[in-house]
ZAPA-55409 format. One record per residue (C-alpha): residue in three letters; chain; x negated, y negated, z. Coordinates in steps of 0.2 Angstrom, whole numbers. Each point is the difference from the previous one (the first is absolute). Example, Ala and Ser with C-alpha at 12.3 -4.5 7.8 and 13.67 -1.06 7.14 Angstrom:
<atoms>
- type,mol,x,y,z
- Ala,A,-62,22,39;
- Ser,A,-6,-17,-3;
</atoms>
This chain:
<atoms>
- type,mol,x,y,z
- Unk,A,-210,-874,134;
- Unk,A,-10,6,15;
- Unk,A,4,14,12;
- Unk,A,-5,-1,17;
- Unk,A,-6,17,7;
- Unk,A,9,0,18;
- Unk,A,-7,13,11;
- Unk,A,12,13,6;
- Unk,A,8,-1,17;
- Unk,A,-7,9,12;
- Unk,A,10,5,16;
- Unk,A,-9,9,15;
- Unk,A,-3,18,3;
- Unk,A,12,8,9;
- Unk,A,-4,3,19;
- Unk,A,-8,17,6;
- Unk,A,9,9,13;
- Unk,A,-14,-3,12;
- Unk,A,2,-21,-3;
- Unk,A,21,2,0;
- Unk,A,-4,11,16;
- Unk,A,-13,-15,8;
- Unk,A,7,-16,-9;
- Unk,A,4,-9,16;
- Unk,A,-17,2,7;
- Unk,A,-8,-11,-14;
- Unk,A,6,-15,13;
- Unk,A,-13,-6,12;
- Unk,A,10,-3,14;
- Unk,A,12,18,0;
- Unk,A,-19,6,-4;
- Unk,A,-5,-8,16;
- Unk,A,16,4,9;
- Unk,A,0,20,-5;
- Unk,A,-16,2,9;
- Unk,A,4,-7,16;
- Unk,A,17,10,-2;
- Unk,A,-7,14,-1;
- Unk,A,-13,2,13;
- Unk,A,13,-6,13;
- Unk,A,14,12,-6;
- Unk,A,-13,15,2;
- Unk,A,-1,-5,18;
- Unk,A,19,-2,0;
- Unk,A,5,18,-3;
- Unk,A,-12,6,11;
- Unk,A,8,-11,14;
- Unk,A,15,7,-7;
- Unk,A,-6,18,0;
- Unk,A,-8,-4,19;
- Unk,A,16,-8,6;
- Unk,A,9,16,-4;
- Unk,A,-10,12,7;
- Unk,A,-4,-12,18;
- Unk,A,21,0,1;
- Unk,A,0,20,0;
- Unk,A,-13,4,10;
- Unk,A,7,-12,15;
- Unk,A,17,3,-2;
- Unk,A,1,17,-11;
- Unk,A,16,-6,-6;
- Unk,A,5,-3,-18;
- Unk,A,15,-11,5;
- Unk,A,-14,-12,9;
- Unk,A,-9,1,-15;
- Unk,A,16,-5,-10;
- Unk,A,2,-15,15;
- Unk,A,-16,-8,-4;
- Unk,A,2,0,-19;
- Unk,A,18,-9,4;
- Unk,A,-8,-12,11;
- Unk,A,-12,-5,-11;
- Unk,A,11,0,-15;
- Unk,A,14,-8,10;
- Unk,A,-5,-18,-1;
- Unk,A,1,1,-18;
- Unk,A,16,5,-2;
- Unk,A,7,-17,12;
- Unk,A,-15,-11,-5;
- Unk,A,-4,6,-18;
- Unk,A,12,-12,-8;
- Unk,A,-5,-17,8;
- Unk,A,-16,8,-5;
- Unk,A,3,-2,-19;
- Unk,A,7,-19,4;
- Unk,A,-16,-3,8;
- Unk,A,-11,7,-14;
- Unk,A,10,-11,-13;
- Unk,A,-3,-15,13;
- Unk,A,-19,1,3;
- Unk,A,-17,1,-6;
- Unk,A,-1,19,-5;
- Unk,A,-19,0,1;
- Unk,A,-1,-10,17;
- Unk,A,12,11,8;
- Unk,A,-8,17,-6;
- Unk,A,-16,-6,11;
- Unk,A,11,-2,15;
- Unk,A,9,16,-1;
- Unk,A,-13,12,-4;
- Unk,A,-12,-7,12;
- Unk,A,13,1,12;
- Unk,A,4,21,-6;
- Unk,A,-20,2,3;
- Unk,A,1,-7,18;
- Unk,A,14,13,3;
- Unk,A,-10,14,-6;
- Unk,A,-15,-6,11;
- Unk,A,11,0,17;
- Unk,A,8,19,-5;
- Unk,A,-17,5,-3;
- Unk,A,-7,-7,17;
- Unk,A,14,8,10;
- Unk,A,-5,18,-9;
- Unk,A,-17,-2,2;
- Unk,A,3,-1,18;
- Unk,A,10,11,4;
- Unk,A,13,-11,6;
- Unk,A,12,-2,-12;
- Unk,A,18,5,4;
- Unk,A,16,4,-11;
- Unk,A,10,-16,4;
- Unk,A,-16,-10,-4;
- Unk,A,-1,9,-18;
- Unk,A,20,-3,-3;
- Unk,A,-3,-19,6;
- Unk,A,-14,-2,-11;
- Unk,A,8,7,-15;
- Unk,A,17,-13,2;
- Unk,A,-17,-13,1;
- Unk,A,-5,7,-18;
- Unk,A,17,2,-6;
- Unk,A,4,-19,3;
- Unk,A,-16,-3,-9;
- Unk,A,5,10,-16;
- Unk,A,17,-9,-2;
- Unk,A,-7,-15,-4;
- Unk,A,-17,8,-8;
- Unk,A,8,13,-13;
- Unk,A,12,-12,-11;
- Unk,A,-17,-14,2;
- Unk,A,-12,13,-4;
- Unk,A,12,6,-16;
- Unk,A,5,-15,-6;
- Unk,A,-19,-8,-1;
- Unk,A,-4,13,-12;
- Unk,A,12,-11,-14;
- Unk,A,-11,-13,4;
- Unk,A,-17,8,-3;
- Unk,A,3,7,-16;
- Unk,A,15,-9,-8;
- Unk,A,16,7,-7;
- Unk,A,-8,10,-15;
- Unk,A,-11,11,12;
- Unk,A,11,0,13;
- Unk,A,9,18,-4;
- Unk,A,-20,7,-1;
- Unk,A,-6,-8,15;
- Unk,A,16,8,12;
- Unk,A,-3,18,-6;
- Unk,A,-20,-2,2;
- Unk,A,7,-7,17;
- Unk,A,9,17,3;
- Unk,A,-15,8,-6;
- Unk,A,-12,-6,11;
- Unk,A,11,1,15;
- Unk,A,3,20,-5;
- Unk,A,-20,3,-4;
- Unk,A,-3,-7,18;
- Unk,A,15,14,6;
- Unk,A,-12,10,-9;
- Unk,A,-16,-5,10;
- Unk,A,5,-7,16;
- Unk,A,10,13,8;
- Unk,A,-13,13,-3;
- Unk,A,-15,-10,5;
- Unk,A,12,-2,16;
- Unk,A,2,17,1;
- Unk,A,-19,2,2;
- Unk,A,-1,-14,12;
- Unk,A,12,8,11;
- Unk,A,-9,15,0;
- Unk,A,-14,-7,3;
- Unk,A,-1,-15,7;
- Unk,A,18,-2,8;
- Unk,A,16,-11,-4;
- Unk,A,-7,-17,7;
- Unk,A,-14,-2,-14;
- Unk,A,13,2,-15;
- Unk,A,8,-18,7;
- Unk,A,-14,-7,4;
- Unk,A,-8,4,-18;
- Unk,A,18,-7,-7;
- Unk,A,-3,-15,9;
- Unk,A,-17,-3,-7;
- Unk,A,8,3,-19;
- Unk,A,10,-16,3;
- Unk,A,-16,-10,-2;
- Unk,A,-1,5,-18;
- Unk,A,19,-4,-4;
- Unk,A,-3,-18,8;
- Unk,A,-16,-6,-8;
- Unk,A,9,6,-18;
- Unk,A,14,-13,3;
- Unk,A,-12,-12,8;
- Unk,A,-13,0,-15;
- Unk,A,13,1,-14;
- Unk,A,2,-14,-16;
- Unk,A,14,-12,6;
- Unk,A,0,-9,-13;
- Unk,A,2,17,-12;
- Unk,A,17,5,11;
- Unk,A,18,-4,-8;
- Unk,A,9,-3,17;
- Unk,A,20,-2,-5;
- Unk,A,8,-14,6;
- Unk,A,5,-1,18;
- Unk,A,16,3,6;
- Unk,A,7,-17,10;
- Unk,A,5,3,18;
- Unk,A,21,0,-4;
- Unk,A,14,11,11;
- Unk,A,7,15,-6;
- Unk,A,-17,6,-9;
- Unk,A,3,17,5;
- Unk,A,18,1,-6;
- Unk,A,-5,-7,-14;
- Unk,A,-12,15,-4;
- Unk,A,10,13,6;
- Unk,A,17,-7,-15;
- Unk,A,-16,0,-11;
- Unk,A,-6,17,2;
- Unk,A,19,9,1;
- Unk,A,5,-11,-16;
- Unk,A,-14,6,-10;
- Unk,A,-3,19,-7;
- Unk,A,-16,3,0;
- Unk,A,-2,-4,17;
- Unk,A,12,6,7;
- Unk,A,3,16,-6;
- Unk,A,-20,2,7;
- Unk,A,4,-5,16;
- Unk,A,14,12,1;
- Unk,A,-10,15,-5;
- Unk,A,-15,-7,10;
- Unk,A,12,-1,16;
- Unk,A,3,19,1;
- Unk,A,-16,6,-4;
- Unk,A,-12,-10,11;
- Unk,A,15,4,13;
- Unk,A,-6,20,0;
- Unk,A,-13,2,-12;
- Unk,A,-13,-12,3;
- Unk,A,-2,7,17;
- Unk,A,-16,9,-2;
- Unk,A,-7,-7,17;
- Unk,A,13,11,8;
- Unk,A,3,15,-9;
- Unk,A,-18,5,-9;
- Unk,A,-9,0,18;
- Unk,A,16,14,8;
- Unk,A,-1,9,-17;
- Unk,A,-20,3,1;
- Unk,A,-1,3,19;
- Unk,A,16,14,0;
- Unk,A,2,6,-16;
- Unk,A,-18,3,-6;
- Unk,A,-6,0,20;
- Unk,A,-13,-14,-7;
- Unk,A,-10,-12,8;
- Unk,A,-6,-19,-4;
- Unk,A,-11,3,-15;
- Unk,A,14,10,-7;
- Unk,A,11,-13,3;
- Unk,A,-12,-12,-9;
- Unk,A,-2,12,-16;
- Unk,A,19,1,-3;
- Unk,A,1,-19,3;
- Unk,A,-16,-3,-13;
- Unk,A,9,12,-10;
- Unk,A,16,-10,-2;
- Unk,A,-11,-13,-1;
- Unk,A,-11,7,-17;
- Unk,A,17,2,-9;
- Unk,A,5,-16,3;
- Unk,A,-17,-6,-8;
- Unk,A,2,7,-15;
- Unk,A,19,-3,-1;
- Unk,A,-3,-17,3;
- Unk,A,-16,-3,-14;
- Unk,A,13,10,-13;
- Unk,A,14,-12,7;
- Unk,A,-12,-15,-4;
- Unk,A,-6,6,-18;
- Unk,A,20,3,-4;
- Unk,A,8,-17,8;
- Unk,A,17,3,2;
- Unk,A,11,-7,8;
- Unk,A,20,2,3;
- Unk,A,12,8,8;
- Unk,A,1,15,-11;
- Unk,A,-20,4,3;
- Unk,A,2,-2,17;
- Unk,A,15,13,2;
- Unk,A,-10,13,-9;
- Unk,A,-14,-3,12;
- Unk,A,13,2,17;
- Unk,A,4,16,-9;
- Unk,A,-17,6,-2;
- Unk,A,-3,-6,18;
- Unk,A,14,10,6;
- Unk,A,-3,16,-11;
- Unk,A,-18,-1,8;
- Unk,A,2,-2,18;
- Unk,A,13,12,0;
- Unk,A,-12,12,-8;
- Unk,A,-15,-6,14;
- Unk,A,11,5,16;
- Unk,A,4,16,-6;
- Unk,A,-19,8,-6;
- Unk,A,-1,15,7;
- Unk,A,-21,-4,5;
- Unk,A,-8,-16,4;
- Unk,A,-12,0,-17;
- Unk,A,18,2,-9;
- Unk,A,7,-17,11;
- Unk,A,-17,-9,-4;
- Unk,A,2,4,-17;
- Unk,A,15,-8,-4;
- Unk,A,-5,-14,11;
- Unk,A,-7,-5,-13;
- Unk,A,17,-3,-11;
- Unk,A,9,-8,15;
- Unk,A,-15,-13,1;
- Unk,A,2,-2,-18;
- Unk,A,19,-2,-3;
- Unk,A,-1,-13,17;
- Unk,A,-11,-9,-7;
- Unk,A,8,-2,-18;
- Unk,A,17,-5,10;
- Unk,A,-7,-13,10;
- Unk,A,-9,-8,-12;
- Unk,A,14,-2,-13;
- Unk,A,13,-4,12;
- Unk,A,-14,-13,6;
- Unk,A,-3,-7,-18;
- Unk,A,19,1,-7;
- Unk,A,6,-11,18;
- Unk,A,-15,-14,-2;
- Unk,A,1,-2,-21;
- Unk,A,20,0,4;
- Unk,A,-4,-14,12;
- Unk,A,2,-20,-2;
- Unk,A,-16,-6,7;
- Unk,A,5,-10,14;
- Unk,A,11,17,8;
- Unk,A,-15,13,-3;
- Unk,A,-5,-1,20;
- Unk,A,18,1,3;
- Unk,A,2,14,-11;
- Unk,A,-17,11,3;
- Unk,A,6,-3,17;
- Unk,A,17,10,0;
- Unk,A,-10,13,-12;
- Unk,A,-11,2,17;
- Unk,A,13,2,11;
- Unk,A,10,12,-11;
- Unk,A,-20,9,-2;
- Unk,A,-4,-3,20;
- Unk,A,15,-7,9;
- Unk,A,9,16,-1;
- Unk,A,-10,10,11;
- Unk,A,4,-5,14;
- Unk,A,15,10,-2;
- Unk,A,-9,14,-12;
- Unk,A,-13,2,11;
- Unk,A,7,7,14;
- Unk,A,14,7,-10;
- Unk,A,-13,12,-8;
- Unk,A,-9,2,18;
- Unk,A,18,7,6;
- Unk,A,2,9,-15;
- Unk,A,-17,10,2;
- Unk,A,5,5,19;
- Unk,A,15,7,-3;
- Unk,A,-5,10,-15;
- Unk,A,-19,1,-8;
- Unk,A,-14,-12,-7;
- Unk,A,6,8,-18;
- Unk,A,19,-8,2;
- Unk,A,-8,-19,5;
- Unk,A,-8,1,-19;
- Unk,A,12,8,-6;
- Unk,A,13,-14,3;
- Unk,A,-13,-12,-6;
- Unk,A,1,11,-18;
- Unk,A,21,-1,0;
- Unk,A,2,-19,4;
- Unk,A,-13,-4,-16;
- Unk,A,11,13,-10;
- Unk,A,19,-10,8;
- Unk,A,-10,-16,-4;
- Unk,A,-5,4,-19;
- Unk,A,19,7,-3;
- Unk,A,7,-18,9;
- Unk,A,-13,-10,-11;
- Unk,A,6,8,-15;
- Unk,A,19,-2,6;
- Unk,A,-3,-19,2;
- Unk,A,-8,-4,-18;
- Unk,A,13,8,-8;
- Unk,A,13,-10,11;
- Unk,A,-11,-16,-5;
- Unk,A,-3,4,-18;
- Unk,A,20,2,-1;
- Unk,A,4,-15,10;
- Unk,A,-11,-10,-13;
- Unk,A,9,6,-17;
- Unk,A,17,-5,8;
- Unk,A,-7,-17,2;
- Unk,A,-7,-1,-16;
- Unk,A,15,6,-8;
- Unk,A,10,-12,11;
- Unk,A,-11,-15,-5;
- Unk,A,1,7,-19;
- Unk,A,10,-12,-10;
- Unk,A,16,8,-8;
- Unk,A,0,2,-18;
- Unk,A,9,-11,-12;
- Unk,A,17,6,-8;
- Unk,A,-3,5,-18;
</atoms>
């Protein structure tokens, strides 16, 4: 009798950090399509930081400044959820060309006006409802395409790189700005964020068609938006995100408003300042984002611990006594910002049925952006009857309310569950 020697079984190494950290990249087209990303996004937060600083110098208001962040922001909040239907209607790729080449021509007529010397307060609040009609329709598009360049597997990796690359251009872009500003004056950062949108449209224009994994449309049917919204409050995981998202992007995400006032009045700072405290932020986040990436979680339960962080952090920001101090722990805000968004982000879209993930991404948006059109001039107000330090510092509470509400509402779910499952439970047989 013969024995046949079988080779053992092998399995694959395990992954390194840095390939667990990078996995999604190993896909051409998100390769191709984080490049574009993130030279436009650097010329985004300088726009950003440039927007800002043009509001206060021609109105020297902080509740202007939280008008224009409404205005722009305001548009998602109406549009934001026929955004989503749209995104689950169309061709994801075909429309990103549209949008963003139509956010690049808005950054080229903001830059012309500066440059000039002509450009007037109404003309920067009409064209920010110009780029906030554009973002409604742009951001659940824009987040949902990611599902369909790298597939399911890759997809939490791919969102908190995203994140990353969004927060490493916060890191860059506003203190390039800031130099610009100094330098050169307000109208060039536009016109140089214009210029980025080039990059961002050849990436989508140049990628593997054939390589993407588009989900299958949505038909055009009535009710489509109630349907998503029965969806999403039917459904834990998202909407207990949601809920937590809705209170903090309501007063804490309102950096636009509050960080410019708390640099000009508390530290007596000017625009590079402003862009060292904004690239601060914006360094925490990176690193937050790549250790969020080499982790991968996902859930509710991470996501309160990071609103916790989030609000321990931002409390501890608006009350440093120097402005090294406030840069400092800058960098914990950017990094427990980061870590929420993107697992709030990840745990909504693997919660989602493929054909309601625009729908979904797109109420995540407007609980993220839609809100401050209220939150932004709420926190304006709230700085000018009190200090810059009480406009943060409101930001801090609401992520600590919304981490103790989270926590309140698994409970409430996880109970809710064991009384089904007991009532579903067959009862045992007599002896």
């Amino acid at each position: 009798m013969s024995t046949v020697n079988a080779e053992p079984a092998t399995t694959p190494p395990p992954l390194t950090v840095r390939q667990r950290t990078f996995s999604s990249l190993k896909v051409p087209n998100y390769r191709l399509y984080m490049t574009g990303q993130s030279i436009s996004l650097i010329g985004t937060w300088m726009q950003m930081t440039a927007q800002s600083w043009l509001v206060l110098t021609l109105t020297h208001s902080s509740t202007a400044l939280g008008l224009v962040v409404a205005l722009q922001t305001l548009p998602v909040l109406f549009l934001g959820p026929y955004g989503g239907v749209v995104a689950d209607r169309a061709d994801k790729q075909r429309l990103m060309v549209y949008l963003q080449s139509a956010m690049g021509v808005q950054a080229l007529i903001l830059g012309l006006l500066t440059v000039l010397g002509v450009v007037r307060f109404w003309e920067v609040c009409a064209l920010a409802v110009v780029l906030g009609m554009n973002n409604a329709f742009e951001n659940a598009t824009r987040q949902s395409f990611v599902r369909e360049m790298v597939g399911r597997d890759e997809l939490r990796n791919a969102i908190t790189l995203n994140s990353v690359m969004v927060n490493a251009a916060r890191a860059v872009g506003p203190a390039v700005g800031g130099v610009l500003i100094a330098v050169v004056g307000i109208g060039v950062c536009f016109l140089l964020n214009a210029a980025s949108f080039v990059a961002v449209v050849t990436s989508l224009v140049r990628m593997d068609r054939s390589a993407l994994r588009p989900s299958p449309p949505a038909p055009r049917a009535r009710g489509q938006l109630r349907e998503g919204l029965r969806y999403a409050a039917a459904t834990p995981t998202i909407a207990i995100p949601l809920a937590m998202m809705s209170l903090v992007g309501l007063l804490a995400y309102e950096f636009q408003v509050s960080l410019p006032v708390f640099v000009e009045r508390t530290f007596h700072g000017g625009s590079v300042s402003f862009g060292l405290i904004t690239s601060a932020m914006g360094v925490g986040a990176v690193v937050g984002g790549l250790f969020t990436a080499a982790r991968g979680r996902t859930g509710v339960r991470p996501m309160i611990i990071a609103s916790a962080g989030f609000g321990v952090s931002m409390l501890a920001a608006a009350y440093a006594p120097v402005f090294a101090l406030s840069c400092a722990v800058m960098l914990l805000v950017g990094w427990a910002s980061v870590s929420f968004i993107a697992i709030g982000n990840s745990t909504i879209q693997l919660s989602s049925d493929p054909e309601k993930r625009g729908r979904m991404i797109a109420l995540w948006q407007v609980a993220f952006q839609g809100t401050t059109p209220i939150g932004g001039p709420l926190v304006g107000w709230v700085i000018a009857i009190s200090d810059p330090r009480s406009g943060l510092a409101l930001g801090g509470l609401s992520c600590l309310v919304a981490g103790a509400g989270g926590l309140m509402l698994v409970r409430r779910a996880a109970g809710r569950t064991a009384r089904d499952q007991a009532q579903d439970r067959p009862a045992a047989e007599p002896a």
